[in-house]
Structure formats: C-alpha cells, structure tokens
OpenMM code with the backbone's topology and positions (N, CA, C; nanometers):
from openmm import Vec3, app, unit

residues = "UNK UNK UNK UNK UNK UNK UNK UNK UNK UNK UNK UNK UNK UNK UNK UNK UNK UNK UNK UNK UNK UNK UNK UNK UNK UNK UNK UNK UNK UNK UNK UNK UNK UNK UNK UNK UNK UNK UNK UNK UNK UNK UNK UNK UNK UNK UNK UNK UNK UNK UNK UNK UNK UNK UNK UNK UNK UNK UNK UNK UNK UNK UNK UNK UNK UNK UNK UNK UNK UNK UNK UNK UNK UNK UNK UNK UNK UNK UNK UNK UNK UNK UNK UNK UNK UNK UNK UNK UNK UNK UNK UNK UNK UNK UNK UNK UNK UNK UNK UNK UNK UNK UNK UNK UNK UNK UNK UNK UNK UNK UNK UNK UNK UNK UNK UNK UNK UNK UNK UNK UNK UNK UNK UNK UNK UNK UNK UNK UNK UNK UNK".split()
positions = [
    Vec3(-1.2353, -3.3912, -3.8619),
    Vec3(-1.2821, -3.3810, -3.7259),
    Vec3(-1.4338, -3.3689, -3.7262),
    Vec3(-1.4954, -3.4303, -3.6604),
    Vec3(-1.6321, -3.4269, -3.5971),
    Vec3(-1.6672, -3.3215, -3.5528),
    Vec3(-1.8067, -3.3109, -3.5348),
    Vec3(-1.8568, -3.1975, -3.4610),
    Vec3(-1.8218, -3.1887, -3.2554),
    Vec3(-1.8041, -3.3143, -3.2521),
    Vec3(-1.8194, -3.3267, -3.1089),
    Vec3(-1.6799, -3.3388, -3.0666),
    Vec3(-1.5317, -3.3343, -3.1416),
    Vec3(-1.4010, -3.2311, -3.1514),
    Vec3(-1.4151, -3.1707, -3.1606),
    Vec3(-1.4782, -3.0755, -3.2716),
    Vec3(-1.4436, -2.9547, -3.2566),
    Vec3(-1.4905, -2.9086, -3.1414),
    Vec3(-1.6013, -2.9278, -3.0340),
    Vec3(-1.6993, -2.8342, -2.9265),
    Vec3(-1.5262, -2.8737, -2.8250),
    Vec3(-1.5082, -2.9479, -2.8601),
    Vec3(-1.3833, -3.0167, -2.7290),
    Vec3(-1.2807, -2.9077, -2.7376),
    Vec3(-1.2277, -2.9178, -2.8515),
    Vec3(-1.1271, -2.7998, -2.8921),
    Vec3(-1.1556, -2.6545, -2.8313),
    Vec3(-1.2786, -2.6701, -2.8703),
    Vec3(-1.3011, -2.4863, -2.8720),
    Vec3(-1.3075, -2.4947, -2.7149),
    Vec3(-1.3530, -2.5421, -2.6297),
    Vec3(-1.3789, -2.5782, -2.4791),
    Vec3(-1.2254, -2.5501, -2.4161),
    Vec3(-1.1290, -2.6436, -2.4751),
    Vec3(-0.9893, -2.6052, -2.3885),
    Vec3(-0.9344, -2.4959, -2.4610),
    Vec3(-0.9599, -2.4596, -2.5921),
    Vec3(-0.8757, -2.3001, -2.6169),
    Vec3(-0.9650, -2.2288, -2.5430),
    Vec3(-1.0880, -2.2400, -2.4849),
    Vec3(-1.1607, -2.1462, -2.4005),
    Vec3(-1.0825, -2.1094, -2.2658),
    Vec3(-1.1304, -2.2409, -2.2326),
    Vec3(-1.0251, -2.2870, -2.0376),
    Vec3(-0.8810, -2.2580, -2.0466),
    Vec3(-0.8056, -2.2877, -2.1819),
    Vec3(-0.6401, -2.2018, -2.1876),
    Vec3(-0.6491, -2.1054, -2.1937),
    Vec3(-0.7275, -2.0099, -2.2578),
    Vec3(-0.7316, -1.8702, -2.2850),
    Vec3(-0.7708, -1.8190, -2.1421),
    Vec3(-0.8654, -1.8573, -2.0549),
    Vec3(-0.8802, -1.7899, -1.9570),
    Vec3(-0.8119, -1.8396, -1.8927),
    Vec3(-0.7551, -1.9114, -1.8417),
    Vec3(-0.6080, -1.9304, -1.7774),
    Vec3(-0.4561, -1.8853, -1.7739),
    Vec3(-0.4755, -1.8588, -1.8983),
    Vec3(-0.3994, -1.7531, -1.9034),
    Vec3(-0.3881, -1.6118, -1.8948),
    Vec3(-0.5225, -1.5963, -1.9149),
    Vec3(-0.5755, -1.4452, -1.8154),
    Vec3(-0.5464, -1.4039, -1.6914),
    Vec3(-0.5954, -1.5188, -1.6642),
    Vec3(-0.5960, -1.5275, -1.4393),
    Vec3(-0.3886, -1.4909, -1.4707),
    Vec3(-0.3588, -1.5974, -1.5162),
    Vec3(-0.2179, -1.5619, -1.5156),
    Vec3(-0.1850, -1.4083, -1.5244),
    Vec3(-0.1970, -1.3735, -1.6637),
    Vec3(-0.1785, -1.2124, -1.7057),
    Vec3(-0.2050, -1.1420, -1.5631),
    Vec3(-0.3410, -1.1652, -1.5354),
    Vec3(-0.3783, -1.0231, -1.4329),
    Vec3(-0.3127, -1.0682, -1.2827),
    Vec3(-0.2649, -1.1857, -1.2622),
    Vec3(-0.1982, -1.2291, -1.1445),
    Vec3(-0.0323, -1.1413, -1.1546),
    Vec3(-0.0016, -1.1308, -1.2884),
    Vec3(0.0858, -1.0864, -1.2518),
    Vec3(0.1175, -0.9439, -1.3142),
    Vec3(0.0126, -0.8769, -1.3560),
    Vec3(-0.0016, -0.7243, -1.3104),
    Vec3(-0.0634, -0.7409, -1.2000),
    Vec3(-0.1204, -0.7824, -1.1277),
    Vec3(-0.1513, -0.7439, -0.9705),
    Vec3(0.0018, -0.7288, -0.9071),
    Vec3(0.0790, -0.8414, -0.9220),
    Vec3(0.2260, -0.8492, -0.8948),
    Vec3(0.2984, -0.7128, -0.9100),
    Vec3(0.2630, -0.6900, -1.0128),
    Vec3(0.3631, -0.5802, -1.0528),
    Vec3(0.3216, -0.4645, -0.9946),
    Vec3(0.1651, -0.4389, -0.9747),
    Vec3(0.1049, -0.3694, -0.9206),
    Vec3(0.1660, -0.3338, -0.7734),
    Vec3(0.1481, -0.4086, -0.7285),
    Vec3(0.1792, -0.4503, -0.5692),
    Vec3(0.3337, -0.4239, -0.5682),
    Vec3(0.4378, -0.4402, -0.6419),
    Vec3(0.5458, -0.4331, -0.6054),
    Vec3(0.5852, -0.2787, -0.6552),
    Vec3(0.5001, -0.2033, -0.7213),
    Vec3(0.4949, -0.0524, -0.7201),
    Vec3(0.5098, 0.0390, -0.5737),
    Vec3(0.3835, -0.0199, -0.5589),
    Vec3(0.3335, -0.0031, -0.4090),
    Vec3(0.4589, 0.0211, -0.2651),
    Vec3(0.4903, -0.1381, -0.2941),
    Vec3(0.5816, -0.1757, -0.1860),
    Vec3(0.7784, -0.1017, -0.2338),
    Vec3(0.7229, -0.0742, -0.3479),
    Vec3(0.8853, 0.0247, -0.3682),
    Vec3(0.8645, 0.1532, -0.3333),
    Vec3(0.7472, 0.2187, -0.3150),
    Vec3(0.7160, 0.3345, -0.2943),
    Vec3(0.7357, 0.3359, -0.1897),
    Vec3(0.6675, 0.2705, -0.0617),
    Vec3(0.6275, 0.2264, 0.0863),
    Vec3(0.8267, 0.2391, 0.0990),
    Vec3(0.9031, 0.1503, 0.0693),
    Vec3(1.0483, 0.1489, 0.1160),
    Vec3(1.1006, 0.3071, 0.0632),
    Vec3(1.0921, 0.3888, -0.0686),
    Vec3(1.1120, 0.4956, -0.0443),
    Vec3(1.0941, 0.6013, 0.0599),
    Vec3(0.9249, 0.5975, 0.0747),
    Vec3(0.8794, 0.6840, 0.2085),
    Vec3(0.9480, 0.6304, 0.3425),
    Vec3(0.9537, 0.4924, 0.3425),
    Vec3(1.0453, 0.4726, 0.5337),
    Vec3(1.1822, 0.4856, 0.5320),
    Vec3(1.2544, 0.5138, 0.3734),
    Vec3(1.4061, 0.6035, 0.4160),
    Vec3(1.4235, 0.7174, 0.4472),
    Vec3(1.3043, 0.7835, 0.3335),
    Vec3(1.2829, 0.9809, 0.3900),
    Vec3(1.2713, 0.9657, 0.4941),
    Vec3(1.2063, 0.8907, 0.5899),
    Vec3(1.1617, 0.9181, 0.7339),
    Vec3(1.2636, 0.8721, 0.8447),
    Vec3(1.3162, 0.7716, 0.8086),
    Vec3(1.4275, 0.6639, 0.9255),
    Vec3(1.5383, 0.7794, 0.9424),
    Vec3(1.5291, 0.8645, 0.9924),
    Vec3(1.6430, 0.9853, 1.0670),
    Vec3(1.6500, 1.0198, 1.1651),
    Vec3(1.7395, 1.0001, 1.2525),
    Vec3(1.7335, 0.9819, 1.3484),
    Vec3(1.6668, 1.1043, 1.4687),
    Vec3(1.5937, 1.0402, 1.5808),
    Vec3(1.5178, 1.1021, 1.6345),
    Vec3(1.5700, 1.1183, 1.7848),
    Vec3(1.6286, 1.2720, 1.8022),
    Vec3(1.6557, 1.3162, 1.9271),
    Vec3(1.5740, 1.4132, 1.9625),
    Vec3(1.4832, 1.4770, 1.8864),
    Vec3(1.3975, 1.5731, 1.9383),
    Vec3(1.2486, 1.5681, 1.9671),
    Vec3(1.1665, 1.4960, 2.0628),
    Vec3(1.0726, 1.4654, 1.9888),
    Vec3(0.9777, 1.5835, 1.8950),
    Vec3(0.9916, 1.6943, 1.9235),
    Vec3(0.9209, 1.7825, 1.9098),
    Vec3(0.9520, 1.7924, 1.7759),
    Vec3(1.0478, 1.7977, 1.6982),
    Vec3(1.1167, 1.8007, 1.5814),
    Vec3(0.9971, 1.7060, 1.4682),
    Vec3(0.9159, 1.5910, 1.5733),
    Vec3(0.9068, 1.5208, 1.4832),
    Vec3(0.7171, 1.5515, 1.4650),
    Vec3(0.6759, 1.4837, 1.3430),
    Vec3(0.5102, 1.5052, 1.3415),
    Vec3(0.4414, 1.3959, 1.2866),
    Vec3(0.3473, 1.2982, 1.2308),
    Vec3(0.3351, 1.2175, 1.1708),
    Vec3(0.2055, 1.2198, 1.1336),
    Vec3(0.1648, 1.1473, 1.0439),
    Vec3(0.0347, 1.1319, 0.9207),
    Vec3(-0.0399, 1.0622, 0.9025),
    Vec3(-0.1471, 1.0129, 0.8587),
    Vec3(-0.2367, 0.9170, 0.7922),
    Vec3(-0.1340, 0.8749, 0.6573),
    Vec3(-0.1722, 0.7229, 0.6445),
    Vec3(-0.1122, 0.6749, 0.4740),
    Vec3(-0.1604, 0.5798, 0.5031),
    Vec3(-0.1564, 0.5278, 0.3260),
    Vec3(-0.2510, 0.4324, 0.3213),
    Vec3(-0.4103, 0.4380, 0.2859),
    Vec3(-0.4684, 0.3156, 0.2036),
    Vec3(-0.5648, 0.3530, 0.2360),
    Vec3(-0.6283, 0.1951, 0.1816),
    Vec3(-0.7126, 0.1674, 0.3343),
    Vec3(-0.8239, 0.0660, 0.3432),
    Vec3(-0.8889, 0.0525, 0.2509),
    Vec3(-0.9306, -0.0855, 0.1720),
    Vec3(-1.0694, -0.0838, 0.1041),
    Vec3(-1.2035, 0.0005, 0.1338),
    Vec3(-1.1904, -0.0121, 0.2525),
    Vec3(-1.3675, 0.0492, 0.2913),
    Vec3(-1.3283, 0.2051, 0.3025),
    Vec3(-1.2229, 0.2564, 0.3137),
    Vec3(-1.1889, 0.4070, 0.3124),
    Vec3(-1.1142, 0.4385, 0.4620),
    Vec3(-1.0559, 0.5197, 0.4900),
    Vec3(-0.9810, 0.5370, 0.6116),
    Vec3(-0.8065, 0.5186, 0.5686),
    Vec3(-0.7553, 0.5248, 0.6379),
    Vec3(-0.6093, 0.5047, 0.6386),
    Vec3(-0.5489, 0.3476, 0.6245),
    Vec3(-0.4207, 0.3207, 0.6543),
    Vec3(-0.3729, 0.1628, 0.6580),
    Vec3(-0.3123, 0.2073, 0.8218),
    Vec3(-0.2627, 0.2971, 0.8350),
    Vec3(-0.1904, 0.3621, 0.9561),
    Vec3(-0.1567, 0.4614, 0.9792),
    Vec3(-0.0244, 0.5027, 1.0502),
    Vec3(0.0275, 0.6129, 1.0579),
    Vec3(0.1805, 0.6146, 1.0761),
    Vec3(0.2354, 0.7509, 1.0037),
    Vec3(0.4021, 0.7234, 1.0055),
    Vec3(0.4656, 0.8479, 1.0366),
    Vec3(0.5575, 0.8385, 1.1254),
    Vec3(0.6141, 0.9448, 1.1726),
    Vec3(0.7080, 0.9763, 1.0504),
    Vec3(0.7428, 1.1440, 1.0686),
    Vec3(0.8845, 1.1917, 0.9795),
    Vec3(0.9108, 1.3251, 1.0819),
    Vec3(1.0673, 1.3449, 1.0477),
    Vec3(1.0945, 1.4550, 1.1112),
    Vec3(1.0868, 1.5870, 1.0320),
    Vec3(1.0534, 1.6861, 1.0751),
    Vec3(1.0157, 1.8232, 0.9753),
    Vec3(1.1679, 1.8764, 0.9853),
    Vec3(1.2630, 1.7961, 1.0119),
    Vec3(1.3956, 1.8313, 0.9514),
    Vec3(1.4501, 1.7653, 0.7997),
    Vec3(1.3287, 1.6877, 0.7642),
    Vec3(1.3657, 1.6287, 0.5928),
    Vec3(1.2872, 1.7154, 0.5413),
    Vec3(1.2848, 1.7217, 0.3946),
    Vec3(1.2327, 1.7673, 0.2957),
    Vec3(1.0760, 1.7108, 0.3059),
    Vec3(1.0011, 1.7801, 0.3659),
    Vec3(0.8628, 1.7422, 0.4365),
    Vec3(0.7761, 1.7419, 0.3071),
    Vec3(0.7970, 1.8559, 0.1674),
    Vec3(0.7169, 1.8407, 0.1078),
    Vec3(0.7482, 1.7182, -0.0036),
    Vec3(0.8521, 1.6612, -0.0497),
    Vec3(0.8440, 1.5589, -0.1435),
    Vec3(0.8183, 1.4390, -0.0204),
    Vec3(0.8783, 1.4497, 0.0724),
    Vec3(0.7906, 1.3195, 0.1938),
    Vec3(0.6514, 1.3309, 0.1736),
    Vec3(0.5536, 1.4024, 0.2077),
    Vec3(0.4344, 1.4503, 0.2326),
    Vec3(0.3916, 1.3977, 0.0649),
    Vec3(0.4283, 1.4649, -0.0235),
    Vec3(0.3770, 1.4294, -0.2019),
    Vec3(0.3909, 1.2442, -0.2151),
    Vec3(0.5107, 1.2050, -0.1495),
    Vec3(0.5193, 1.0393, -0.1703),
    Vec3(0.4173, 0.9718, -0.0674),
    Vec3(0.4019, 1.0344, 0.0326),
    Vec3(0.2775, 0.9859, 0.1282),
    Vec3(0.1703, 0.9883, 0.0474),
    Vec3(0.1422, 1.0908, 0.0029),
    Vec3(0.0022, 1.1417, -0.0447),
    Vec3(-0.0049, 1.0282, -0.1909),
    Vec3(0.0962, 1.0010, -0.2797),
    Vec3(0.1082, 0.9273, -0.3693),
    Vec3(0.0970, 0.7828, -0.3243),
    Vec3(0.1018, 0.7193, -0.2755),
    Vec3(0.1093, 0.6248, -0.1965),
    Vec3(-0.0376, 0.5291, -0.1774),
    Vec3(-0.0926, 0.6874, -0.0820),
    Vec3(-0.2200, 0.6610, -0.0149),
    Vec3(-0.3405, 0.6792, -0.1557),
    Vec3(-0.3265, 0.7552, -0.2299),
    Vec3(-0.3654, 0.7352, -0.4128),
    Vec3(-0.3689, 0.6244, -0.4564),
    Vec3(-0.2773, 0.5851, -0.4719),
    Vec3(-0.1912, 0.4757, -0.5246),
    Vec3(-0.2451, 0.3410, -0.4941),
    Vec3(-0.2349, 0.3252, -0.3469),
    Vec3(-0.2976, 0.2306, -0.2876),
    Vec3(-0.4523, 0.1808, -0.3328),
    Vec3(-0.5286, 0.3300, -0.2937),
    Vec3(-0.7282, 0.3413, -0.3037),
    Vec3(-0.6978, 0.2834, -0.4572),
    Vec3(-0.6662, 0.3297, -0.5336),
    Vec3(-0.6712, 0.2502, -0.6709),
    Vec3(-0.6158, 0.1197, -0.7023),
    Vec3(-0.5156, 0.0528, -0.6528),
    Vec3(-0.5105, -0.0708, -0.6370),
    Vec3(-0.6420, -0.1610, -0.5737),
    Vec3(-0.6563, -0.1083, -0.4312),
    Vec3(-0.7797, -0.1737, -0.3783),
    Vec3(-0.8900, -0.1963, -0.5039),
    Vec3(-0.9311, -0.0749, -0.5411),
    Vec3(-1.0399, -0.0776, -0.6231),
    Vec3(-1.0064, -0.1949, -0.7777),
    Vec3(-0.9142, -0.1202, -0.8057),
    Vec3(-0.8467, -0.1974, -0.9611),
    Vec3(-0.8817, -0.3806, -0.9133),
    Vec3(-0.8536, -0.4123, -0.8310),
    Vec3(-0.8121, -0.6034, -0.7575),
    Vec3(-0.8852, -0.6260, -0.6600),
    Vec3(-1.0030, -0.5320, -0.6680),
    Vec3(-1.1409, -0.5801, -0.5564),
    Vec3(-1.0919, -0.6295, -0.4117),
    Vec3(-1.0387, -0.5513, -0.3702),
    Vec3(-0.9575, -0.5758, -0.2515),
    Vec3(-1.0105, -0.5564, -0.1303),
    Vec3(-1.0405, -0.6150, -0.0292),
    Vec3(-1.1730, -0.6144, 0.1232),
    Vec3(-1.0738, -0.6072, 0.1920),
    Vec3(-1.1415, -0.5145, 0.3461),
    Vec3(-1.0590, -0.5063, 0.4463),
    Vec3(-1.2096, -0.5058, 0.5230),
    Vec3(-1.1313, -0.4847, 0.6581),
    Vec3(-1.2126, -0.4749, 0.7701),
    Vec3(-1.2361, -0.4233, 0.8042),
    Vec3(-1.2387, -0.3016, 0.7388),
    Vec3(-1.3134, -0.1501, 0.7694),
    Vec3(-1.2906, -0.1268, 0.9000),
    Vec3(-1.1848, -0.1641, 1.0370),
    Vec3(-1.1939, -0.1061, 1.1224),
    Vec3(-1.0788, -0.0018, 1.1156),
    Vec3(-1.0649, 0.1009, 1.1821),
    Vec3(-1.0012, 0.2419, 1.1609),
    Vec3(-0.8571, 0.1983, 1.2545),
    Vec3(-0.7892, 0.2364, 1.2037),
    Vec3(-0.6851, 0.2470, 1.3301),
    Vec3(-0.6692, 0.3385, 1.4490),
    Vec3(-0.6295, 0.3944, 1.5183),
    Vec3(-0.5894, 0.4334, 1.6325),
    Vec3(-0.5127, 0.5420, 1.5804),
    Vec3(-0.5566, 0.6600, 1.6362),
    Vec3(-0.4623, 0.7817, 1.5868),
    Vec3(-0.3760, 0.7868, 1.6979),
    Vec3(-0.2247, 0.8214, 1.6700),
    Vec3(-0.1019, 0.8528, 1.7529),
    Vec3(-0.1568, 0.9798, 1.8442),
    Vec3(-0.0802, 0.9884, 1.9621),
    Vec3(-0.1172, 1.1035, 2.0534),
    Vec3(0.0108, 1.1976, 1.9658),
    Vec3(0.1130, 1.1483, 2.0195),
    Vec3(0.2415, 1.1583, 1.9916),
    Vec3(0.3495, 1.1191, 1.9273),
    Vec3(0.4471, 1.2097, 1.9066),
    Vec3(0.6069, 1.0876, 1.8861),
    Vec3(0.6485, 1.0921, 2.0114),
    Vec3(0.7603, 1.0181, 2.0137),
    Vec3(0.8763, 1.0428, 2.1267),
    Vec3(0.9905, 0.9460, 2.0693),
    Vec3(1.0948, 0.9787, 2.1119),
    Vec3(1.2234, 0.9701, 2.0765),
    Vec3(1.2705, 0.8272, 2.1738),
    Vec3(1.3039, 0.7211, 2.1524),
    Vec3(1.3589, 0.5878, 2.1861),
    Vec3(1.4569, 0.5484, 2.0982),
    Vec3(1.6064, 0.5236, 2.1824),
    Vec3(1.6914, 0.4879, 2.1085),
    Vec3(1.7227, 0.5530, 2.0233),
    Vec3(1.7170, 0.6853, 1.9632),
    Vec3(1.7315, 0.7291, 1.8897),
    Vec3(1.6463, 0.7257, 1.7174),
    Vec3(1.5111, 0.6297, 1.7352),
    Vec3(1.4025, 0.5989, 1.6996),
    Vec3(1.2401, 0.6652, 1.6957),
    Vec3(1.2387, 0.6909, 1.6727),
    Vec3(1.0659, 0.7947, 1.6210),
    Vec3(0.9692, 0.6905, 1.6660),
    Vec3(0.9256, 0.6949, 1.7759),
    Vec3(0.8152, 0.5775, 1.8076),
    Vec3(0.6654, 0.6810, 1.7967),
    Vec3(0.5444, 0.6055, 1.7500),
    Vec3(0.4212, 0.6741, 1.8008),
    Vec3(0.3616, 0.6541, 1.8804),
    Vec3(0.2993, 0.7085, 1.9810),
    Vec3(0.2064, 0.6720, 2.1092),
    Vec3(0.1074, 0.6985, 2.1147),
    Vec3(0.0696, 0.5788, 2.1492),
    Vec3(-0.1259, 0.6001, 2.1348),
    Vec3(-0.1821, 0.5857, 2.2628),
    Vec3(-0.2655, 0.6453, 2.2778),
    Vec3(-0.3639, 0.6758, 2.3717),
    Vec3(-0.3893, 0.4925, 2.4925),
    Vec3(-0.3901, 0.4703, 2.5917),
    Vec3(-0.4074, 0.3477, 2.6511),
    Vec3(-0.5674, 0.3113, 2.6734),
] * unit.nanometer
topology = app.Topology()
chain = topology.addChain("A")
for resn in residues:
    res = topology.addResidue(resn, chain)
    for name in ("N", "CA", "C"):
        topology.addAtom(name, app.Element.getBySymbol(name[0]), res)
C-alpha cells in the first residue's frame, strides 16, 4: 500500500470510529432518557388516587428545565406515602438537571405557571391556575 492508502484508511477508521460514537452516546442518551421516563410513570401511579377531597390533596414543582426552574407541577394526595412520593419527585427533578447538563440540553427558560389549587373532577386531581 501507498502512502496515499494508507491517509484513506486511516480517514474512514477515523469517520467509523466516530460514528460509532455518535451511535454509543445516542444510545446512552436512550437509555438515559428511558430512566427518566420509568421514573416519571412510577411517580404518576403514586399519585393517580382517586380524588374526592380536594383538600386532601397538595402538589409540587418537578422537573427541571435546562436554564433552571421546574418542567411543571403534579398533584398527590397526602393520603399516599408522601415521603417516598416526595424522595421520587425530588429524584426525578435531580435526575433530570443532570441529564440536561450530561446531553447539552436547551429549553426556553420560560417558567411555568404555579397552580392556585387542586380540585377534585371526576374523581381526578386537576390543578388550577390563576386566569
């Protein structure tokens, strides 16, 4: 082989090797993300109980924006086990800020809307925000 193979060679084990990187970290981001989103379905079963009281019920910040702030807010009733709810929230919203950061992740830095309230629909935990 020539000199001007070998630069060729070394050029696509370059471009394969980093292609297969993007791959690798595409799919720990994947895996990353589907941490996330198994956690997120844990926390909305602790919470999905049914809501006849509103008073019974209270809700939180979770989540958390690239630029800092919350993703939203989620009701639970302080008739579940509030503190492993509250620890998986709090894990979550951790969880999240380090993903963002880990996968350079941008948002729009605008804040959401804090709930006034719950109230009870259908037997459903709705939040109400301010008009």
């Amino acid at each position: 082989m020539n000199f001007k193979n070998y630069k060729l060679l070394i050029a696509i084990l370059i471009v394969a090797g980093a292609s297969a990187c993007k791959k690798k970290d595409g799919s720990l981001m994947e895996a990353d993300k589907l941490k996330l989103e198994s956690l997120m379905t844990e926390i909305k079963v602790l919470s999905e109980v049914k809501c006849e009281i509103a008073d019974d019920w209270k809700f939180r910040p979770i989540g958390s924006k690239a630029c800092g702030g919350p993703t939203g807010y989620i009701a639970y009733s302080s008739k579940i086990d509030t503190i492993v709810f509250i620890q998986k929230v709090n894990k979550y919203t951790a969880d999240q800020k380090i993903f963002n950061k880990k996968w350079g992740i941008t948002s729009d830095c605008s804040l959401p809307a804090k709930p006034e309230k719950v109230i009870c629909e259908n037997d459903i935990a709705k939040l109400v925000y301010k008009d």
